[in-house]
C-alpha positions in Angstrom: -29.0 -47.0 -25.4 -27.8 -46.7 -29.2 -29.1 -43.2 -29.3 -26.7 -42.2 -26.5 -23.2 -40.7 -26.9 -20.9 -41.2 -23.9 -21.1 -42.5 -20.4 -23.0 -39.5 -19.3 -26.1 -39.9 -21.2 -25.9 -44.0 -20.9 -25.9 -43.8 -17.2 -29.0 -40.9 -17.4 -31.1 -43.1 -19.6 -30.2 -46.3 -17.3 -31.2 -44.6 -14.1 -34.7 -43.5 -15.8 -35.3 -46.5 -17.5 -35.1 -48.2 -14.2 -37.5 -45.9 -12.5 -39.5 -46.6 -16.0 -39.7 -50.1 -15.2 -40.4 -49.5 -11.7 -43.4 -47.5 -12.8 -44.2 -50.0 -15.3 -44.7 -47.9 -17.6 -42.7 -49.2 -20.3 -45.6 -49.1 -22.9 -46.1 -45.5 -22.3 -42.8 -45.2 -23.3 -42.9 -47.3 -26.6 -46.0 -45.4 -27.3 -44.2 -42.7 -27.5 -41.6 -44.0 -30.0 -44.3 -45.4 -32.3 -45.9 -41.6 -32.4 -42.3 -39.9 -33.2 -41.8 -42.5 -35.5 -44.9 -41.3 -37.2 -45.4 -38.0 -36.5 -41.8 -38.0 -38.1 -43.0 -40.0 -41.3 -45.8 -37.5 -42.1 -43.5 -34.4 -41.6 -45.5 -33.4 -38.7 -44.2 -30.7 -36.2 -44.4 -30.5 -32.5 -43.6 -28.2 -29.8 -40.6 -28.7 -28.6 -41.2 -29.2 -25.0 -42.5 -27.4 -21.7 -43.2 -27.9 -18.1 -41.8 -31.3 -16.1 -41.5 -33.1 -19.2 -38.2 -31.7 -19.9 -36.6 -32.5 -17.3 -36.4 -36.8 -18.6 -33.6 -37.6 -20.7 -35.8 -40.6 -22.1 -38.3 -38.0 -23.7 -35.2 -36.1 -25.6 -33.7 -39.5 -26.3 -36.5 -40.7 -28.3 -38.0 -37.2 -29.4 -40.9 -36.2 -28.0 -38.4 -32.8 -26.5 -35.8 -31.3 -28.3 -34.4 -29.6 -25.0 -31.6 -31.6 -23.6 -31.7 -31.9 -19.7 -28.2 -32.6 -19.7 -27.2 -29.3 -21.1 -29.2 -27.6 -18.3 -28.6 -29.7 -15.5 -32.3 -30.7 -14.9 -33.1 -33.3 -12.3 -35.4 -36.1 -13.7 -37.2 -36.3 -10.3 -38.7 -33.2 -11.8 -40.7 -35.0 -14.5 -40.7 -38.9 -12.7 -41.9 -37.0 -8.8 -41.9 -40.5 -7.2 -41.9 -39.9 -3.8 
């Protein structure tokens, strides 16, 4: 939550995290930080994001897309398609 700015992206990140932890799938997601983290370190470059994926505020949050679902309205369902 200390990489969002303002109610609007706190209550996105809540409402995935909880469908995150519904999933269990909180090590995916940690994964993920520990790769940004690195692929960051070593100056590495990645796309920037395509498909489903960029639909999840989580992914933008932490890195993995640098498109910003919020900007573009995009429904996290999209990415999480629980049914």
């Amino acid at each position: 939550m200390s990489r969002c700015v303002g109610e609007t992206q706190i209550s996105r990140a809540k409402e995935e995290l909880a469908i995150v932890e519904s999933l269990n799938a909180e090590h995916i997601f940690k994964h993920l930080i520990y790769l940004v983290d690195q692929w960051r370190s070593q100056d590495l470059v990645w796309g920037v994001g395509r498909g489903s994926s960029v639909s999840c505020f989580l992914l933008f949050v932490i890195g993995v897309n640098k498109i910003n679902p919020l900007d573009y309205d995009l429904d996290h369902h999209e990415f999480f398609k629980i049914k």
